[in-house]
C-alpha positions as CSV (number, residue, x, y, z in Angstrom):
1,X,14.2,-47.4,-53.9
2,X,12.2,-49.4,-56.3
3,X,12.9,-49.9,-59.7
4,X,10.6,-49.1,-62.1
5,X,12.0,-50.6,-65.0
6,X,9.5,-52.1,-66.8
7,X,6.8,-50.2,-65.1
8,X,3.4,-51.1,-67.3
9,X,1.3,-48.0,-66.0
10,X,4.2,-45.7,-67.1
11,X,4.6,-47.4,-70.5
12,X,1.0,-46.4,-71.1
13,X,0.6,-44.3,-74.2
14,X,4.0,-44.5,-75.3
15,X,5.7,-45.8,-78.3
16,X,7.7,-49.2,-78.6
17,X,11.3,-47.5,-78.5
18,X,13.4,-49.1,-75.9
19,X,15.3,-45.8,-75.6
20,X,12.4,-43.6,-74.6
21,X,11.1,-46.6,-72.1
22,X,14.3,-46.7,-70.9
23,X,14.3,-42.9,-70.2
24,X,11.0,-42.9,-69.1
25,X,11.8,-45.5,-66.3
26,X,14.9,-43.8,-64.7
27,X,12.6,-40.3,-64.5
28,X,9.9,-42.0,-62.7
29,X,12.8,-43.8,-60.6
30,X,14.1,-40.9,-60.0
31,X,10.4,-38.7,-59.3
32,X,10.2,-41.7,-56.6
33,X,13.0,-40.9,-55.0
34,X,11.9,-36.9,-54.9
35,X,8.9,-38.1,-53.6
36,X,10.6,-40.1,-50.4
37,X,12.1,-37.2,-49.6
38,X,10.2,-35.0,-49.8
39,X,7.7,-37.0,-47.4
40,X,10.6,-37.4,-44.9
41,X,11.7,-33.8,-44.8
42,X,7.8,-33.0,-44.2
43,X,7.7,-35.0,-41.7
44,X,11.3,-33.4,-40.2
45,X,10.3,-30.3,-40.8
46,X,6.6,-31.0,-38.6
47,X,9.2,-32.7,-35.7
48,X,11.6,-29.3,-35.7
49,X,8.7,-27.0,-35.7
50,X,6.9,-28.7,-32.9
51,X,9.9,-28.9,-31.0
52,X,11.4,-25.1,-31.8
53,X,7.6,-24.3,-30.8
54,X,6.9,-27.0,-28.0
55,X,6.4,-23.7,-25.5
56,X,4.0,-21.9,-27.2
57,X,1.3,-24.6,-27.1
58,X,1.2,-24.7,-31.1
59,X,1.1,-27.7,-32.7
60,X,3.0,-27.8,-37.0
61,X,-0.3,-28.2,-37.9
62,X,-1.8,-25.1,-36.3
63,X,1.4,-23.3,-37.0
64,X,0.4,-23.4,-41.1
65,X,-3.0,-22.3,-40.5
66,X,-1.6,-19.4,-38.5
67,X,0.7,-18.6,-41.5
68,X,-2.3,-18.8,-43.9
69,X,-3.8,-16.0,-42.1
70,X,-0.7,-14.0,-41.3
71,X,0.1,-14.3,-45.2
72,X,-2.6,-13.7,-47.0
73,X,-5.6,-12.2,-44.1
74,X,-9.1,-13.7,-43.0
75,X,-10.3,-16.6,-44.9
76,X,-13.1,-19.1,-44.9
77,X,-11.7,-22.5,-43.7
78,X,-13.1,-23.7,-47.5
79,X,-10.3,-21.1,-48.7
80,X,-7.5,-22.2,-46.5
81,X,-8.3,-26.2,-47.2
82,X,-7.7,-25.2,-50.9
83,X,-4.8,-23.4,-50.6
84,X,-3.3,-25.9,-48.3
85,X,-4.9,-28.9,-50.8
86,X,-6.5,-30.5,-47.7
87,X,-9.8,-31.1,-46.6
88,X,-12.5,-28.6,-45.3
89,X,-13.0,-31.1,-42.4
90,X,-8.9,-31.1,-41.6
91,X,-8.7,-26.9,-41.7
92,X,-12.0,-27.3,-39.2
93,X,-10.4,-29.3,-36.7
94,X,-7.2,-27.0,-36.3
95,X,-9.3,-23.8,-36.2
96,X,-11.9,-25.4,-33.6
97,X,-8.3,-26.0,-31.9
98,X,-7.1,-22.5,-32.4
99,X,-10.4,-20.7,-31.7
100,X,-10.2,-22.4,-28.1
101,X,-6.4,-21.1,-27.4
102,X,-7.6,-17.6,-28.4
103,X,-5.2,-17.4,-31.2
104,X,-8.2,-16.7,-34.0
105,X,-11.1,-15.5,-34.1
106,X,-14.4,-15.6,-36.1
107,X,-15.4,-12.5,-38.3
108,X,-18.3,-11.9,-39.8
109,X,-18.2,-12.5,-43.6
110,X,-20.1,-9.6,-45.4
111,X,-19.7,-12.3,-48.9
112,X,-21.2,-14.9,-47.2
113,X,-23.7,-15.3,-44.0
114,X,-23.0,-19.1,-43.1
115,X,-19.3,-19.3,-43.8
116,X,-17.5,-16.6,-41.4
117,X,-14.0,-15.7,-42.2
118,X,-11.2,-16.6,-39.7
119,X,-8.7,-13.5,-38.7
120,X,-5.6,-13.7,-36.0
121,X,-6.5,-12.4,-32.8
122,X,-3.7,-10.0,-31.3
123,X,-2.6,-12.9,-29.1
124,X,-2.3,-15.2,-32.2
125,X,-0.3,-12.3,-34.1
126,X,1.8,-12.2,-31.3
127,X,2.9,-15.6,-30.8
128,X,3.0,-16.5,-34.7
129,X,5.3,-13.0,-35.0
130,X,7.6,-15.3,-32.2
131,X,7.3,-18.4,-34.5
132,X,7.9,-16.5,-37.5
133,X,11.4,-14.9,-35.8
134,X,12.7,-18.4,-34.0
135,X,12.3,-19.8,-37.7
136,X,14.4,-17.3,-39.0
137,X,17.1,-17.8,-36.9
138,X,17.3,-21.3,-37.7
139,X,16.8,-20.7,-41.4
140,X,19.4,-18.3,-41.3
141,X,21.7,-21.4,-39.5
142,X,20.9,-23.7,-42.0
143,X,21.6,-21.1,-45.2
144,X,25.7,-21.8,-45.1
145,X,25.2,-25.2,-46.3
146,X,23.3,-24.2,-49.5
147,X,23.7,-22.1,-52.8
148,X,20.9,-19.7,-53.3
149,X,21.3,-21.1,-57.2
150,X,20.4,-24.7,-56.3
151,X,17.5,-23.7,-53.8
152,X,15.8,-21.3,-56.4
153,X,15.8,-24.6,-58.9
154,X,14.9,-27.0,-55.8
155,X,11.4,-24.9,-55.1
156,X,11.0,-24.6,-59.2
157,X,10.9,-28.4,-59.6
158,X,9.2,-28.5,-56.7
159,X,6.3,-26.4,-57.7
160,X,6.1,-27.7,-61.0
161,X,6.0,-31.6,-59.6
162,X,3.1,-30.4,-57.4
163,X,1.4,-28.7,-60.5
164,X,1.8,-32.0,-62.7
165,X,0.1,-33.9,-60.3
166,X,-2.4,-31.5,-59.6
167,X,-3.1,-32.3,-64.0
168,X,-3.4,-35.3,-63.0
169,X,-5.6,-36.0,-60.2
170,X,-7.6,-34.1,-62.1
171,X,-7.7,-36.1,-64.9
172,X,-5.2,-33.9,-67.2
173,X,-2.3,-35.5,-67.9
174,X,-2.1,-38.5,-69.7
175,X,-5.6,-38.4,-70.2
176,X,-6.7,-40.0,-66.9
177,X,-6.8,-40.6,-63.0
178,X,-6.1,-44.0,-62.1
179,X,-9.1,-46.1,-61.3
180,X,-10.5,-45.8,-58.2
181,X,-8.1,-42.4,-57.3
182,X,-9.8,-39.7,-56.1
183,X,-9.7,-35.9,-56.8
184,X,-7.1,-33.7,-54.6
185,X,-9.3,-31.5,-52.5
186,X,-9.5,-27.9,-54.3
């Protein structure tokens, strides 16, 4: 892990006490550390759901667009990209993907002519309902080794990481983006 002792970008707008510097360099040691992990257990977590799924021809990618829709209904791809904080062109792809398997299906959108809403088809119900259920066996596997205390405060920190740097790709913490950043996709 690197060290950020010293770290000039995170000394920025703070005052000369060695103390707070001090603390200020473990917590972004330590955010970098959260940050590692939590790119390698996404990426673990695409590998077991593309293997638990490898049979029902759907891919970890398609499988969150499929829980998207199960969740929350027919949206535009414009809606799901935000929700998922990737691009409109990303969301496209998997639906063009999914349209073909017969696992959604185009609606028309009585809020908007040009952007249709995307809605499971039975099929794609189905076979999410079968995702959905192997995932809970697993999940309900994996519980023993974890307090329900520790994994409530896990997804807290976790939401309210994604939230601070949500502030500040959008120019709201700190005052800022870093040059040449750009904005996360809304």
């Amino acid at each position: 892990m690197p060290d950020f002792t010293g770290y000039d970008s995170i000394s920025v707008n703070m005052t000369t006490d060695t103390t707070t510097r001090e603390r200020r360099s473990k917590g972004a040691s330590a955010l970098y550390g959260v940050m590692v992990a939590v790119r390698r257990l996404f990426h673990r977590l695409g590998a077991a759901a593309d293997a638990l799924h490898a049979d029902l021809g759907v891919t970890a990618s398609q499988h969150a667009v499929l829980e998207a829709l199960a969740d929350d209904g027919a949206q535009t791809v414009p809606q799901i990209a935000r929700r998922k904080g990737v691009t409109r062109q990303h969301i496209q792809v998997l639906v063009n993907s999914l349209l073909s398997a017969g696992l959604v299906q185009a609606i028309e959108n009585p809020g908007h002519r040009r952007s249709v809403l995307i809605g499971l088809t039975a099929e794609g119900a189905r076979r999410f309902g079968v995702m959905r259920e192997r995932e809970r066996g697993l999940l309900e596997e994996l519980d023993a080794a974890f307090e329900v205390r520790r994994l409530t405060q896990a997804t807290e920190t976790l939401r309210r990481l994604a939230a601070e740097i949500e502030a500040f790709m959008a120019g709201g913490v700190r005052g800022s983006r870093p040059p040449g950043s750009r904005r996360l996709p809304r």
